[in-house]
Biotite code that builds the C-alpha atoms (Angstrom):
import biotite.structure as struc

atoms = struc.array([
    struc.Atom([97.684, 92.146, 104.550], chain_id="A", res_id=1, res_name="UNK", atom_name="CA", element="C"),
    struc.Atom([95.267, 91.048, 107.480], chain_id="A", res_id=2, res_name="UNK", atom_name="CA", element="C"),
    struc.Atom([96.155, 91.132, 111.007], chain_id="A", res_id=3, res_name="UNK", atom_name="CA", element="C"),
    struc.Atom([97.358, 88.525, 112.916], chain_id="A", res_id=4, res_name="UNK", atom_name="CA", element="C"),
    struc.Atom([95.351, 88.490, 116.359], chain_id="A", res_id=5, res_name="UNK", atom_name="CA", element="C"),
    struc.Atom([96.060, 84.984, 117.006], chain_id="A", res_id=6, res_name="UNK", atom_name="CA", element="C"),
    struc.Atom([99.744, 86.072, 117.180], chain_id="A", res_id=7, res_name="UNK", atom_name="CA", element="C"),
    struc.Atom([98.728, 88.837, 119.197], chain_id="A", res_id=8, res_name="UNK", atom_name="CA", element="C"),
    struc.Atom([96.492, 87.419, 121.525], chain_id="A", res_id=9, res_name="UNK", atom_name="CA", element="C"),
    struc.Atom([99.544, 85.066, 122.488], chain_id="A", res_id=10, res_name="UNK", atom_name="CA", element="C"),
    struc.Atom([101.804, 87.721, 123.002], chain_id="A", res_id=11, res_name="UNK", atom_name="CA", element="C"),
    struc.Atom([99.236, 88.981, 125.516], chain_id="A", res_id=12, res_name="UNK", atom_name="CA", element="C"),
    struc.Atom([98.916, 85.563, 127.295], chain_id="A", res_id=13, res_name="UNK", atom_name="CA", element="C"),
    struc.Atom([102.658, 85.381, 126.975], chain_id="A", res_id=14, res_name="UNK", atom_name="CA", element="C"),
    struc.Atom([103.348, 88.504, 129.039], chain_id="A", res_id=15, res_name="UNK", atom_name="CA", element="C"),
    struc.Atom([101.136, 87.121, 132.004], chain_id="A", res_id=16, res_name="UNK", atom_name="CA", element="C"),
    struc.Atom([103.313, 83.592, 132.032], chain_id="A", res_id=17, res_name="UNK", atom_name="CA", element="C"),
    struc.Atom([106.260, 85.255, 132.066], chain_id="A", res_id=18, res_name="UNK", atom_name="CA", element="C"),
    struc.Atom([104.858, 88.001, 134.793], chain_id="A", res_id=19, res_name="UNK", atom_name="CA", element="C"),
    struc.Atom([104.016, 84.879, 137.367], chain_id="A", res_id=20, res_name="UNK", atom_name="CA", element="C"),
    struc.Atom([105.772, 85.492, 141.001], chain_id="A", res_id=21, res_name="UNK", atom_name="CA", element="C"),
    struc.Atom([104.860, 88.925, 140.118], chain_id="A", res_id=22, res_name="UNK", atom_name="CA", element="C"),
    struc.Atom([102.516, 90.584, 142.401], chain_id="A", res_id=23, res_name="UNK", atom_name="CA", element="C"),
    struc.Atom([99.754, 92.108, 139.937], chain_id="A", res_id=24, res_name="UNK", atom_name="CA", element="C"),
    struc.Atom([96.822, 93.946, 141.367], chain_id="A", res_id=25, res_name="UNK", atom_name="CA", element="C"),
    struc.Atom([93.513, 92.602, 141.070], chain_id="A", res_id=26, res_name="UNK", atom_name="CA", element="C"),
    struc.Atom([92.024, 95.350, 139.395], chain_id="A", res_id=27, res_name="UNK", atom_name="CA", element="C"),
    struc.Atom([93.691, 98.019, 136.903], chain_id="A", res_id=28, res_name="UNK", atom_name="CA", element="C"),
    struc.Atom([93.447, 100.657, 134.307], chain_id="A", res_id=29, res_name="UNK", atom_name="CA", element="C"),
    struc.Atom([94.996, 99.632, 130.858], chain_id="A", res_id=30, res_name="UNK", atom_name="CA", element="C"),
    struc.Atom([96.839, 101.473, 128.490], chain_id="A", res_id=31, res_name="UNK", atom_name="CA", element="C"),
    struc.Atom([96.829, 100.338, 124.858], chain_id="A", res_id=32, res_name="UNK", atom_name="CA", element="C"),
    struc.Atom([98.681, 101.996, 122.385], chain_id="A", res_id=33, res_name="UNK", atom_name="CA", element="C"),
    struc.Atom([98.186, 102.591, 118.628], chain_id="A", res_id=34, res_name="UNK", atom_name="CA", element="C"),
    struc.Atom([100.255, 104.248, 115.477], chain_id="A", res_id=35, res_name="UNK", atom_name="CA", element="C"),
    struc.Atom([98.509, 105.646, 112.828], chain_id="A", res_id=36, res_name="UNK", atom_name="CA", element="C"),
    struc.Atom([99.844, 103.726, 109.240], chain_id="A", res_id=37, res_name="UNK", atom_name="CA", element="C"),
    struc.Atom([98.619, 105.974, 107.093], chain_id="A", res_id=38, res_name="UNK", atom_name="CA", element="C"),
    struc.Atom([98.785, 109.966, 106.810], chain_id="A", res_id=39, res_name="UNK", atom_name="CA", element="C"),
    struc.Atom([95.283, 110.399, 105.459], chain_id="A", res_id=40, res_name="UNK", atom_name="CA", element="C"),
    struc.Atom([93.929, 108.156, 108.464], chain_id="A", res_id=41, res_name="UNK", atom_name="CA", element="C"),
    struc.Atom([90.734, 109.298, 110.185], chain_id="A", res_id=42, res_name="UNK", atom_name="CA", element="C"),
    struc.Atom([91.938, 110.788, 113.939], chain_id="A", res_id=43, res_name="UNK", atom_name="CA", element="C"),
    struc.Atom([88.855, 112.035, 115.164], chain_id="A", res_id=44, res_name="UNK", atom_name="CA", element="C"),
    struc.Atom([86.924, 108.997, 113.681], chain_id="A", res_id=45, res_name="UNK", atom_name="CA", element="C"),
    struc.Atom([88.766, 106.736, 115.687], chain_id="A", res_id=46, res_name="UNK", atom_name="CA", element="C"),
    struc.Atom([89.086, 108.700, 118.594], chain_id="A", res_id=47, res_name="UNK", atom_name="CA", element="C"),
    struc.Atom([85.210, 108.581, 118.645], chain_id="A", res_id=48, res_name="UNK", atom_name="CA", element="C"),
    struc.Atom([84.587, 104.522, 117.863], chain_id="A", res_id=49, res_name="UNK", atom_name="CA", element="C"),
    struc.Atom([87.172, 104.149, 121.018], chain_id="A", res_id=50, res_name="UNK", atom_name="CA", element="C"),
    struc.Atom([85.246, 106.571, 123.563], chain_id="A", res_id=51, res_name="UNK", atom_name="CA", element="C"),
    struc.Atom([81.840, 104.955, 122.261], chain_id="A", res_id=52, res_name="UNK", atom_name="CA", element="C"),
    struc.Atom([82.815, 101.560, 123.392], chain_id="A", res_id=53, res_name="UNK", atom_name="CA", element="C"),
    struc.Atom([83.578, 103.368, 127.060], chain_id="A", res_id=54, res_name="UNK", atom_name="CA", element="C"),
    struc.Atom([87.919, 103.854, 126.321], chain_id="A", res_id=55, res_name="UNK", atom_name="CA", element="C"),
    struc.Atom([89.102, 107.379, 127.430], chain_id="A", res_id=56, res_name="UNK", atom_name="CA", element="C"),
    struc.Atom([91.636, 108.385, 124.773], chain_id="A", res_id=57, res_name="UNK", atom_name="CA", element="C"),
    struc.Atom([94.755, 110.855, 124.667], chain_id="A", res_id=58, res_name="UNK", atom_name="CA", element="C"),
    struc.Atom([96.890, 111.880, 121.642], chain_id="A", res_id=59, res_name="UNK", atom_name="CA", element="C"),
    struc.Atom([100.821, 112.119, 122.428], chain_id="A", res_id=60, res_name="UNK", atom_name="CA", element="C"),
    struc.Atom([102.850, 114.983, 121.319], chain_id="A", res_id=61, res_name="UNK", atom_name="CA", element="C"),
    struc.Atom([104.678, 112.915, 118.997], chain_id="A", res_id=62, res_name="UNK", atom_name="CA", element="C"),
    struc.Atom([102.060, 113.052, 116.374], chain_id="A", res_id=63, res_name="UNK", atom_name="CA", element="C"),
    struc.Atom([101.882, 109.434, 115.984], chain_id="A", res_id=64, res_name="UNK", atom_name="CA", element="C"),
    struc.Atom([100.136, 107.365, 118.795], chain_id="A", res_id=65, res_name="UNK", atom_name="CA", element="C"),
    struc.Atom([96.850, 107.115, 120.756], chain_id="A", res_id=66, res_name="UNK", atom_name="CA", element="C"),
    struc.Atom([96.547, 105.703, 124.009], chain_id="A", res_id=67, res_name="UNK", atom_name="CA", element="C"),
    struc.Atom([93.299, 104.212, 124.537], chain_id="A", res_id=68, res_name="UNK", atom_name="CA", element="C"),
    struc.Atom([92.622, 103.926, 128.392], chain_id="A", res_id=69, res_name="UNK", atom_name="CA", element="C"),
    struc.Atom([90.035, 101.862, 129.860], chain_id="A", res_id=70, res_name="UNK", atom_name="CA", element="C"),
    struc.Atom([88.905, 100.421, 133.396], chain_id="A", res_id=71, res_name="UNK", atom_name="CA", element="C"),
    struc.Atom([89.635, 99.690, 136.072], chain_id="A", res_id=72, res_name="UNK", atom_name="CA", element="C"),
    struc.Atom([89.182, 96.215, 134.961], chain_id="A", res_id=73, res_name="UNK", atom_name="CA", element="C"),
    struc.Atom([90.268, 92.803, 136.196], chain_id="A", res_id=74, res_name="UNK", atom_name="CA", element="C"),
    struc.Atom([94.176, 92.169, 135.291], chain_id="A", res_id=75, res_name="UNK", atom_name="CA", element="C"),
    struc.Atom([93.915, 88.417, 133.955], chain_id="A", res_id=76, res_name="UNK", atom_name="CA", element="C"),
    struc.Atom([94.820, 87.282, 130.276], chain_id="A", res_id=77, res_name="UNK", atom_name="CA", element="C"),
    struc.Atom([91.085, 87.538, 129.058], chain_id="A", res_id=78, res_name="UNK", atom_name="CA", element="C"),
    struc.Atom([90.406, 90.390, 130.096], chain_id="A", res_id=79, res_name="UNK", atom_name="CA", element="C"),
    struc.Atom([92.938, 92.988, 128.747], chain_id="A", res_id=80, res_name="UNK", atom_name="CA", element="C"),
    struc.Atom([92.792, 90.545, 125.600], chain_id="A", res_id=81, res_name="UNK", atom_name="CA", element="C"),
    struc.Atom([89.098, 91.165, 125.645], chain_id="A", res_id=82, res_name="UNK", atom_name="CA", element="C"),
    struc.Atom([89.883, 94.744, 125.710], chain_id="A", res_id=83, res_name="UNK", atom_name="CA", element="C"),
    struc.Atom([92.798, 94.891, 123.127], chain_id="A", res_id=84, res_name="UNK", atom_name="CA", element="C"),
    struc.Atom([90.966, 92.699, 120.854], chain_id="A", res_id=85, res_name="UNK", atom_name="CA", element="C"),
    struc.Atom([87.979, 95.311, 120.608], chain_id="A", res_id=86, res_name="UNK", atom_name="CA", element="C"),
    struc.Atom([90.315, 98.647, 120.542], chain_id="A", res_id=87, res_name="UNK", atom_name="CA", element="C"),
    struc.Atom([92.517, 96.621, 117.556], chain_id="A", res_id=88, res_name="UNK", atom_name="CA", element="C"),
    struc.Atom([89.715, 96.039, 115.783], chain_id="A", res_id=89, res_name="UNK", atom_name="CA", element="C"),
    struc.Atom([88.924, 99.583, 116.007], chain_id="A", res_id=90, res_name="UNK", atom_name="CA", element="C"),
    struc.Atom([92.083, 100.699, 115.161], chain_id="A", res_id=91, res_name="UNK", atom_name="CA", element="C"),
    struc.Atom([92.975, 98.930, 112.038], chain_id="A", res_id=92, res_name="UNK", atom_name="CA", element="C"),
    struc.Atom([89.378, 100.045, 111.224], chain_id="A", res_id=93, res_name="UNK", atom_name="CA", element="C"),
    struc.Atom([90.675, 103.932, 111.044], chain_id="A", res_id=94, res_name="UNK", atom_name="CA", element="C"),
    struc.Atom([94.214, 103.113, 109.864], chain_id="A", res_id=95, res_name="UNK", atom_name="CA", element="C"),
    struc.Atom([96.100, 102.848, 112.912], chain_id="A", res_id=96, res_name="UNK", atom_name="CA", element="C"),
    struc.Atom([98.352, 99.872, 114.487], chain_id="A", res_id=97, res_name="UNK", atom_name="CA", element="C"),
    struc.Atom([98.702, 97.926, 117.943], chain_id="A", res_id=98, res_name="UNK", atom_name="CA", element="C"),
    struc.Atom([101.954, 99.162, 119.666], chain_id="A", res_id=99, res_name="UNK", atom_name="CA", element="C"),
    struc.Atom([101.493, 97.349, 122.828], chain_id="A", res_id=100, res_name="UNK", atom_name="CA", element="C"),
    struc.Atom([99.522, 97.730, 126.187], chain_id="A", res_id=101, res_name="UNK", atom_name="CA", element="C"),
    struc.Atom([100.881, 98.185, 129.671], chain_id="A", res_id=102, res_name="UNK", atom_name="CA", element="C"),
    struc.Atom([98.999, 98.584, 133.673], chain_id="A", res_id=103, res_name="UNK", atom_name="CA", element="C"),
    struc.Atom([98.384, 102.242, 134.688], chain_id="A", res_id=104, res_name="UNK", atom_name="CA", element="C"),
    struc.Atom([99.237, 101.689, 137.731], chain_id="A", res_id=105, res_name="UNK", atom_name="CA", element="C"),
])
């Protein structure tokens, strides 16, 4: 089944309507997080395609996600969909899943 980034990318764009009146900085680090799908999926493979396109990366404890870190960047729509859009790619590349993003603030 392929991914559906147009769905995605509106879910992103969605969250910034629904944010206005909210004061937002200008400039942030981002947090997006992936689930690996499959047991056999490539950890350290991914973890390296992520830090090679400049995202610091952390495994949780739960055995399950990545959070791929990068910025400070500007907090607009395009930009942390430019971002996602690249670390997705990445992801389903390696076996793992989009869970989401959210401002390290």
């Amino acid at each position: 089944m392929s991914h559906n980034y147009a769905a995605q990318r509106r879910e992103t764009f969605d969250t910034f309507r629904q944010s206005k009146g909210v004061k937002l900085p200008e400039r942030a680090v981002i947090d997006y997080a992936f689930f690996v799908e499959e047991e056999e999926a490539d950890w350290a493979g991914f973890e390296r395609a992520l830090k090679a396109k400049g995202f610091r990366v952390k495994r949780l404890k739960d055995g399950e996600t990545v959070i791929a870190s990068i910025g400070p960047v500007a907090v607009t729509g395009e930009e942390v969909w430019h971002w996602e859009e690249l670390a997705t790619r990445i992801a389903l590349a390696f076996d793992f899943y989009p869970d989401g993003w959210e401002l390290d603030l």
